[in-house]
SETOR-741853 format. One record per residue (C-alpha): residue number from 1; residue in three letters; x, y, z. Coordinates in steps of 0.05 Angstrom, whole numbers, padded with zeros to 5 digits. Layout:
BEGIN
k, r, east, north, up
NUM, ALA, X, Y, Z
...
// end
This chain:
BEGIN
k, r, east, north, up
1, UNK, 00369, 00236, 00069
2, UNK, 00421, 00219, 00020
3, UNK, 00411, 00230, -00054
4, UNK, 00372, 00178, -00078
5, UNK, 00321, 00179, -00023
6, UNK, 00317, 00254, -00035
7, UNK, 00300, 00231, -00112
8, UNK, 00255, 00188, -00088
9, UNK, 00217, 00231, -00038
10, UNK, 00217, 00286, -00097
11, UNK, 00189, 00247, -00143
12, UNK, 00126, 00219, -00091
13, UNK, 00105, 00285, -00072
14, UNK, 00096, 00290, -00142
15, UNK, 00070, 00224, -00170
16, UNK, 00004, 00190, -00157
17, UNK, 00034, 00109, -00161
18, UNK, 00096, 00095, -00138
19, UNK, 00141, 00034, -00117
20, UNK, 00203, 00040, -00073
21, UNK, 00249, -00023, -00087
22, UNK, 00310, -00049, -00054
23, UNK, 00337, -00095, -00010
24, UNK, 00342, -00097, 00066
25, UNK, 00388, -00047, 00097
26, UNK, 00377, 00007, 00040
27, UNK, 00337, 00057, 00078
28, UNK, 00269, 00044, 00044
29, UNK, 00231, 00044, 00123
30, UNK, 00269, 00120, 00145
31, UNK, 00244, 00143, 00065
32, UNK, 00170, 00123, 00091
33, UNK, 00173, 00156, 00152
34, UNK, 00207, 00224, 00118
35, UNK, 00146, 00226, 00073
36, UNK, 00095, 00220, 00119
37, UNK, 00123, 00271, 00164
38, UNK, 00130, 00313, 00111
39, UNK, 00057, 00304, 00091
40, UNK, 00033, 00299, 00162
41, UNK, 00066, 00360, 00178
42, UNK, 00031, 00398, 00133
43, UNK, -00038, 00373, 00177
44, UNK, -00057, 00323, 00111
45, UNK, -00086, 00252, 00123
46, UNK, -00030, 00192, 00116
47, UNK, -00052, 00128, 00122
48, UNK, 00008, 00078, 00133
49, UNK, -00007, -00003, 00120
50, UNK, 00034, -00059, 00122
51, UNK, 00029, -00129, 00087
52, UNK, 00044, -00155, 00161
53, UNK, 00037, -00136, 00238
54, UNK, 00105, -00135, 00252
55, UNK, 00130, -00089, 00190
56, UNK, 00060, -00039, 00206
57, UNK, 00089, -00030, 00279
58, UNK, 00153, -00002, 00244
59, UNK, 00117, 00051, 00208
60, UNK, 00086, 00116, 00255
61, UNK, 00009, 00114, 00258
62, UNK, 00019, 00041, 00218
63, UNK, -00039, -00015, 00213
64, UNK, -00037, -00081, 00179
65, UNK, -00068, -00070, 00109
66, UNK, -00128, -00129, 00122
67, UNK, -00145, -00079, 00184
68, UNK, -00134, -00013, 00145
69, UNK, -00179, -00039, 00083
70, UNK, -00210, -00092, 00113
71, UNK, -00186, -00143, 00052
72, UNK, -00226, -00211, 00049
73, UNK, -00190, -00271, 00075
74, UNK, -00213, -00306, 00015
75, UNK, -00202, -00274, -00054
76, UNK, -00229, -00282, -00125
77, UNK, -00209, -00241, -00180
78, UNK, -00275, -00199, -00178
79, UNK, -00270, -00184, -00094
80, UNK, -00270, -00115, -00059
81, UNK, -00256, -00108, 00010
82, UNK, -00313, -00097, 00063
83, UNK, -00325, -00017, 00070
84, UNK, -00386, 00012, 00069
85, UNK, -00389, 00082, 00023
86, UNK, -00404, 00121, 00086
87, UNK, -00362, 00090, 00139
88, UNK, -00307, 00124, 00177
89, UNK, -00254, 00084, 00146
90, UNK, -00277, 00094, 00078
91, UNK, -00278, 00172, 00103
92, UNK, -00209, 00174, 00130
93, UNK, -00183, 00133, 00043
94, UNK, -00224, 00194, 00023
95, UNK, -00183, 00240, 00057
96, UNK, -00124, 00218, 00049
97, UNK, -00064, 00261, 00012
98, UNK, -00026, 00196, 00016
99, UNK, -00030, 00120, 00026
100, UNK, 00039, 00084, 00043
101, UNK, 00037, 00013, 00031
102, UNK, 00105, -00023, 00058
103, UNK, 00124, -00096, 00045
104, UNK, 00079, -00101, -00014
105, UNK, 00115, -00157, -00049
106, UNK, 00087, -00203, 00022
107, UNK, 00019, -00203, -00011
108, UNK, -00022, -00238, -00062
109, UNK, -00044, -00195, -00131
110, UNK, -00113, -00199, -00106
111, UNK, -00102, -00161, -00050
112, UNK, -00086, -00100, -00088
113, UNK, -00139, -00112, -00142
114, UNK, -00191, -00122, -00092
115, UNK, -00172, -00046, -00056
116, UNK, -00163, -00016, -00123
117, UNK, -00243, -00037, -00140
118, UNK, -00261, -00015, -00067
119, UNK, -00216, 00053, -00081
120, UNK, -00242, 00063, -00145
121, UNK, -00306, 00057, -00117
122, UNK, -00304, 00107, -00057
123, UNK, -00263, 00157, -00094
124, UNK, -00317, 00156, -00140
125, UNK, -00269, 00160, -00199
126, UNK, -00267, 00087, -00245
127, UNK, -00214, 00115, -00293
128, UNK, -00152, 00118, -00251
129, UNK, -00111, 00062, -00207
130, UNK, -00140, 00065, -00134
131, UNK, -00192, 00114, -00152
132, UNK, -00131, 00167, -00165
133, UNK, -00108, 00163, -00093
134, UNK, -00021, 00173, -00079
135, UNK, -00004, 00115, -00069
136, UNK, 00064, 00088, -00049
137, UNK, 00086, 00013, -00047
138, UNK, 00152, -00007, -00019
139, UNK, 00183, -00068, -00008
140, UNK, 00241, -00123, -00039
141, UNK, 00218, -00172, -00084
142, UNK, 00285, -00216, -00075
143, UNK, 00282, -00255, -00018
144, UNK, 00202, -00275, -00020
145, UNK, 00152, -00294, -00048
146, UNK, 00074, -00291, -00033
147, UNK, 00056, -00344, 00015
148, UNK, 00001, -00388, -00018
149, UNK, -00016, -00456, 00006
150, UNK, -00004, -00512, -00038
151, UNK, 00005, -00477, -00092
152, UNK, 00050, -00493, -00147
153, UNK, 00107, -00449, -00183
154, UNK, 00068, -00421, -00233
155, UNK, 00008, -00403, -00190
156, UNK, 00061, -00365, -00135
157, UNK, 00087, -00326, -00196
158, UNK, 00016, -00304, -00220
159, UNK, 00005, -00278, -00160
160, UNK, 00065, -00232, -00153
161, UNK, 00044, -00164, -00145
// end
């Protein structure tokens, strides 16, 4: 790893939220995969997720987040995703040491909202973001946008994550 992605790695064994940001080429997918080896290694849950098929297939163990989560299709601003309290998946979230989240910028606001309610919910714990799980989001906010049909400029800005 060079220095910053040492920084970086430092600082998300240590933090709880976390957002790795930079463009294509900079080494953000080899960072992901460092850190959950690292945390993998020491037998702990990872759960990787991607914002699409093809970016989850680049991550080791990796699953679209609408799989992972099992996000709604169609969103409001109050929505959770569709786990059950005492299913497997909702098992493996509470076991997790670590939840990486890659190409995060691909998806709409309400996507994370609706797992942070869900998280919040299964974690048992309302006062902190995604129930107080590690989270790490990574992706480049430069060259996209959320994909939203007909929707104008200000409505694909509101929904930046």
């Amino acid at each position: 790893m060079n220095e910053n992605q040492k920084d970086i790695f430092d600082q998300v064994i240590e933090a709880k939220l976390f957002f790795v940001d930079g463009p294509g080429g900079t080494g953000k997918s080899f960072l992901l995969e460092q850190i959950l080896a690292h945390v993998r290694l020491q037998r702990k849950v990872a759960i990787a997720v991607a914002s699409s098929g093809i970016a989850a297939t680049l991550l080791t163990g990796g699953h679209t987040a609408h799989s992972t989560f099992r996000i709604p299709l169609k969103l409001s601003e109050f929505s959770t995703c569709s786990l059950s309290w005492q299913s497997q998946k909702a098992e493996l979230i509470r076991k997790a040491s670590l939840i990486i989240w890659d190409e995060a910028p691909m998806m709409h606001r309400a996507c994370f909202e609706a797992v942070d309610r869900s998280f919040r919910d299964i974690m048992k714990n309302e006062l902190e973001p995604f129930g107080g799980k590690v989270m790490v989001f990574s992706g480049d906010h430069r060259p996209i946008l959320p994909v939203l049909k007909d929707a104008t400029r200000a409505e694909t800005l509101e929904a930046c994550f």
